[in-house]
C-alpha positions as CSV (number, residue, x, y, z in Angstrom):
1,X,-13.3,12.3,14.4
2,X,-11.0,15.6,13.6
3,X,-8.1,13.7,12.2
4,X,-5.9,15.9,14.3
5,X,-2.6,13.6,14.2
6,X,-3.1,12.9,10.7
7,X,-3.6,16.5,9.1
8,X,-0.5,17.3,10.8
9,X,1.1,14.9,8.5
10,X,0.2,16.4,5.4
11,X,0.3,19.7,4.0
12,X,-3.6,19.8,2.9
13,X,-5.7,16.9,4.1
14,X,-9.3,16.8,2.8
15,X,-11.9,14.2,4.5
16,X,-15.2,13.3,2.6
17,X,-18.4,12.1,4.0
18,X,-18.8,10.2,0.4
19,X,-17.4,10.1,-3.0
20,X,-17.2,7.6,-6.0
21,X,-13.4,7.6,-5.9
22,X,-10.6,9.1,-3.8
23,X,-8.1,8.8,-6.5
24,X,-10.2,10.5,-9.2
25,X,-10.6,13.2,-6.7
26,X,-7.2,14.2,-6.6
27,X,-6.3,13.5,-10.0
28,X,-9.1,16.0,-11.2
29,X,-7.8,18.2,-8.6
30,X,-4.2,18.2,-9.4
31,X,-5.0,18.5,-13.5
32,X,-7.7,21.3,-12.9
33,X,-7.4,25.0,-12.2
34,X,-6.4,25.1,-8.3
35,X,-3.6,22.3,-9.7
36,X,-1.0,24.7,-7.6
37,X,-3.0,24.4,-4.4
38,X,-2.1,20.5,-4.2
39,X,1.2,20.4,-3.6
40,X,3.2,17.2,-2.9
41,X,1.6,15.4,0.0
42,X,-1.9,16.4,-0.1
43,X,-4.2,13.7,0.9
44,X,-7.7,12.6,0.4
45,X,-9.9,10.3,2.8
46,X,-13.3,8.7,3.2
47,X,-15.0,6.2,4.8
48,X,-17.7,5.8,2.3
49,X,-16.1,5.4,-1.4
50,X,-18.9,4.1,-3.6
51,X,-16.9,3.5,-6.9
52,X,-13.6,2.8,-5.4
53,X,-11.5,0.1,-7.7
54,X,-8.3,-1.8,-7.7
55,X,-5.9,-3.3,-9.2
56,X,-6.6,-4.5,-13.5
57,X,-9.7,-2.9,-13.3
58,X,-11.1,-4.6,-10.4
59,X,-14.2,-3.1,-8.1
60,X,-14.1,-2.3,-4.3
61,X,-17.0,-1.7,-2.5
62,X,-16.9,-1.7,1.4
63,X,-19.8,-0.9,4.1
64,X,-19.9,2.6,4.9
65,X,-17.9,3.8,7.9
66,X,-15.7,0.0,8.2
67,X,-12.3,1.2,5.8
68,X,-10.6,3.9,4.8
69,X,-10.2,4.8,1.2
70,X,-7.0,7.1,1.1
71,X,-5.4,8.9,-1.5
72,X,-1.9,11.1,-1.5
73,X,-0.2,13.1,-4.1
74,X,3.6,12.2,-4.8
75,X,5.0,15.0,-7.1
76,X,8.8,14.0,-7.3
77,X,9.6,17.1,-8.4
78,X,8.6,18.7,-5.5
79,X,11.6,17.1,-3.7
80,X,14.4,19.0,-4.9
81,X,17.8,17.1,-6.3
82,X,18.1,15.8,-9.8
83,X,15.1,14.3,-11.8
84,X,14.7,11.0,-11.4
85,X,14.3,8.1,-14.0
86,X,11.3,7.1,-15.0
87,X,12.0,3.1,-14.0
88,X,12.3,4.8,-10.7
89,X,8.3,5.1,-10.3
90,X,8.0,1.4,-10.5
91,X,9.4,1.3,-6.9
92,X,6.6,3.8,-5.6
93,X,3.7,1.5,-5.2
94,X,6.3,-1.1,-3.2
95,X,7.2,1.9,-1.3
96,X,3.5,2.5,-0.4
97,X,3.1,-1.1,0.5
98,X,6.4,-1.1,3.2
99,X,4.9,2.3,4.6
100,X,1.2,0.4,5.2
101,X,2.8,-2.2,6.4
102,X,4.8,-1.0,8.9
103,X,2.1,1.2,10.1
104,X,-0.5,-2.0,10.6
105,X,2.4,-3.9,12.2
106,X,2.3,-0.7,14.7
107,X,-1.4,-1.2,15.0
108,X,-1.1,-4.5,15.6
109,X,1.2,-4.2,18.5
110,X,-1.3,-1.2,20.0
111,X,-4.0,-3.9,19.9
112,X,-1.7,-6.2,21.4
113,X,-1.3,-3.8,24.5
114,X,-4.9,-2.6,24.8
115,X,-5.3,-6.5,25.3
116,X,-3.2,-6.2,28.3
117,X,-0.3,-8.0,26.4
118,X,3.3,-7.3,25.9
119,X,4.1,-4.8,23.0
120,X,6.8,-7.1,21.3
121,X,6.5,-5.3,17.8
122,X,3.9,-7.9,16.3
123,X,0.9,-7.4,18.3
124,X,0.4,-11.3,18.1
125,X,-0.2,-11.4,15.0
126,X,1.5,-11.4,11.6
127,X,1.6,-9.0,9.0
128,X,3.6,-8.5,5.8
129,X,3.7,-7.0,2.2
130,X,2.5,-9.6,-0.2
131,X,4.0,-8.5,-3.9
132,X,3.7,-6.1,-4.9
133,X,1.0,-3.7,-3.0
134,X,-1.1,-6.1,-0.9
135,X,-0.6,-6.1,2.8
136,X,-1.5,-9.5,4.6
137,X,-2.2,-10.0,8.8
138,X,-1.6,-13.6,9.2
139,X,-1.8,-14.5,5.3
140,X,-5.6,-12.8,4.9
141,X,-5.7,-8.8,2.9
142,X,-6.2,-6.1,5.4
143,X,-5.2,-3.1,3.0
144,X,-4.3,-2.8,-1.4
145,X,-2.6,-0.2,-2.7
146,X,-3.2,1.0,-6.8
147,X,-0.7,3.8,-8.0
148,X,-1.7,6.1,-10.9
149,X,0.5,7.8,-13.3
150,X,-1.1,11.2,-13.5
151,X,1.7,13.4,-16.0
152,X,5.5,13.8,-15.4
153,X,6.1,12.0,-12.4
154,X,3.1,12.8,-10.6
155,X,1.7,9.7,-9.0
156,X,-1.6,9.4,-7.2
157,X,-1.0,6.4,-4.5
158,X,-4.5,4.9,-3.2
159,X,-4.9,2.9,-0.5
160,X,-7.3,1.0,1.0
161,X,-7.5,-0.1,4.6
162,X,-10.4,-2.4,5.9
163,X,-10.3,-1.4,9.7
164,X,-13.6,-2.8,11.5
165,X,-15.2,-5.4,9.0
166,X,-16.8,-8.4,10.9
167,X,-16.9,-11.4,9.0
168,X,-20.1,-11.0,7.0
169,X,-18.7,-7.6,5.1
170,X,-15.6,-8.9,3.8
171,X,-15.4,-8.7,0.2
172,X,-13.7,-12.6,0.0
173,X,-12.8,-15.4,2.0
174,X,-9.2,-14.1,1.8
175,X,-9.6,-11.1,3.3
176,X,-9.9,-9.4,7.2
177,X,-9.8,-6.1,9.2
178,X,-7.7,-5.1,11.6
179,X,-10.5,-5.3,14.6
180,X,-11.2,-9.0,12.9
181,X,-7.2,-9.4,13.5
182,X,-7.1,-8.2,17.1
183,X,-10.3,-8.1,18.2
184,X,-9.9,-4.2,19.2
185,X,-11.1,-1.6,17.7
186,X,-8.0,0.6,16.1
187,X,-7.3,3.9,16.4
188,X,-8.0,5.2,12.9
189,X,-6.3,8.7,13.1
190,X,-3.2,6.5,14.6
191,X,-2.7,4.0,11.5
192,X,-3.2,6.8,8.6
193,X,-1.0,9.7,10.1
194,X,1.5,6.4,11.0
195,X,1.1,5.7,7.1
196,X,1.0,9.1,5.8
197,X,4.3,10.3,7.8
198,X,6.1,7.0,6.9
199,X,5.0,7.5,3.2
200,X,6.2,10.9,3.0
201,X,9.6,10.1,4.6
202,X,10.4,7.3,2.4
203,X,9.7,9.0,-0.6
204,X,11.8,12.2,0.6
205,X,14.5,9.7,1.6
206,X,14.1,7.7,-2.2
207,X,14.2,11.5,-3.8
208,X,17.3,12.4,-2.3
209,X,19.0,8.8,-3.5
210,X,18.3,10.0,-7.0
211,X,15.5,7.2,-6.9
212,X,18.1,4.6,-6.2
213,X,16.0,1.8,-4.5
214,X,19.4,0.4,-2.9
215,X,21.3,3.8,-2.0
216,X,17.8,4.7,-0.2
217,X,18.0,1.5,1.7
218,X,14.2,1.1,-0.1
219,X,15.6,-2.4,-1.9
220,X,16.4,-3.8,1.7
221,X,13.6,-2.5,3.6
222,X,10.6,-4.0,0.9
223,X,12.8,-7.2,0.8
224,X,12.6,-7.6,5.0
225,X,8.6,-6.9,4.9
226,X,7.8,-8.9,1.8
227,X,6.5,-12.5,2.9
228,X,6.0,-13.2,-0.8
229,X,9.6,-14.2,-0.9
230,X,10.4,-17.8,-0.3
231,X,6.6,-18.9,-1.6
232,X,5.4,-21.2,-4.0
233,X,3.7,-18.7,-6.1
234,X,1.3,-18.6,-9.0
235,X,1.5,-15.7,-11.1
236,X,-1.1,-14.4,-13.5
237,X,0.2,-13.1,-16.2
238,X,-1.1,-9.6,-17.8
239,X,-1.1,-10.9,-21.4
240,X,-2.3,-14.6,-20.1
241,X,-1.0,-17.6,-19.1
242,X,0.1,-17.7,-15.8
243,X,3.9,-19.2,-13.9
244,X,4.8,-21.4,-11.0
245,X,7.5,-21.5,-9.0
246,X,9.2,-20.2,-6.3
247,X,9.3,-16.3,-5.1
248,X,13.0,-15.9,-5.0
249,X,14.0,-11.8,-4.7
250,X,13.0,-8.8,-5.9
251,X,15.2,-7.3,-8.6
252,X,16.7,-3.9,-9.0
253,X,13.6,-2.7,-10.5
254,X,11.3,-4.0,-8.2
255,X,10.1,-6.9,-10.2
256,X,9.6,-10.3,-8.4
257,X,11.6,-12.6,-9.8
258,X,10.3,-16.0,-9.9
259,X,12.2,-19.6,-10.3
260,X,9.9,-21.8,-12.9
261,X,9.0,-25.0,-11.5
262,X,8.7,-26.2,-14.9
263,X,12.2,-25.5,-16.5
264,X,13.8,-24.1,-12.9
265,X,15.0,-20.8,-15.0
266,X,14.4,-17.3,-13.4
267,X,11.5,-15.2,-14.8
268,X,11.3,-11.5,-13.9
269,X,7.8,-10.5,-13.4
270,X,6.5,-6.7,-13.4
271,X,3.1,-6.9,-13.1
272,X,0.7,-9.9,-12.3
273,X,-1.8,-11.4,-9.8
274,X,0.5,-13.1,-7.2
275,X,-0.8,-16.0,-5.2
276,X,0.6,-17.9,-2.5
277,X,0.8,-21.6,-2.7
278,X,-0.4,-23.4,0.5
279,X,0.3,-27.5,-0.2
């Protein structure tokens, strides 16, 4: 595949037969000598990470050829206007998670077509941003998304996207593809440059709103796409323990803020594993 819709995207795209990790890639690129030949944008893709890793540490492995392991360079700066504050980078991973999500609704509803079915925006199925990276197709993980704080406010946003994994490769019983979803294969180059352009939009859009996740209409879009809210949820807390309760918004700084079922008072939560409750 030449990737022709999705290096239009982007302003350098690299593909890699193999590497350990896309987002060690470009954060060795962007802190080594051609730093200035990265600029905001630049992407790096594979089909065959063999050291990828998620969220607290976590490994991802996938069968070779079955996901896409994609990394882009955010560099805020790069984006004119004033500098923004530093709590503002605690929106870019939910920003990454609306843009994937959108962009695997838009699958969906290809698939839904190629079935000979009625493009209604869904595809037939459901899919939605699970809190605060995660993106779900009818409640199972299809994509996760870990950010990395390279200097300043240079982020590194991975991504990645399980796109023909039958049942016997997923990585849990929670998790599925997007031919598993539809049962048709998806247009690869479609989904990323549908990602990739949203991504780079959105955070030209959240730039020019001074990183303002409301003035950038960011707060309302993540709220419409997040199927976290309204959920009995358990959180796992970073420093132990965990809370239940109910998923009631999403804050001003992106934290979920959960009602306690114990002593019904709101708790803000900025990092945790999130699960939804089914009783």
């Amino acid at each position: 595949m030449d990737w022709e819709r999705s290096r239009r995207a982007v302003p350098r795209f690299e593909w890699l037969d193999s590497t350990g990790s896309t987002n060690d890639v470009l954060r060795e690129a962007v802190t080594g000598a051609d730093a200035a030949g990265w600029p905001h944008g630049a992407t790096v893709v594979t089909d065959d990470q063999t050291s990828g890793r998620g969220r607290l540490g976590r490994t991802w492995l996938a069968p070779t050829g079955k996901t896409l392991a994609i990394s882009v360079l955010i560099r805020l700066s790069e984006l004119g206007g004033a500098k923004l504050p530093p709590d503002a980078l605690g929106w870019l991973p939910l920003l990454a998670g609306a843009a994937m999500t959108e962009a695997v609704r838009g699958a969906l509803a290809a698939a839904s077509v190629d079935r000979g079915g009625e493009e209604d925006g869904t595809g037939g199925v459901e899919a939605w941003l699970k809190w605060p990276n995660d993106v779900l197709v009818s409640g199972f993980k299809v994509c996760g998304i870990l950010s990395e704080l390279v200097a300043g406010d240079t982020v590194v946003i991975g991504a990645g996207l399980n796109l023909t994994l039958d049942e016997h490769d997923l990585p849990t019983l929670t998790s599925t593809s997007l031919q598993l979803a539809t049962g048709v294969r998806p247009d690869a180059d479609a989904v990323l440059a549908d990602y990739l352009e949203r991504l780079l939009a959105s955070t030209a859009e959240f730039a020019a709103a001074g990183g303002d996740p409301i003035a950038s209409g960011l707060a309302d879009r993540v709220t419409t796409l997040c199927g976290t809210l309204g959920q009995d949820v358990r959180v796992e807390l970073p420093g132990g323990g965990e809370l239940v309760g109910v998923a009631e918004r999403i804050d001003a700084d992106g934290r979920l803020v959960v009602r306690d079922d114990e002593n019904g008072e709101e708790q803000a939560v900025a990092a945790g594993d999130v699960t939804h409750l089914r009783y």
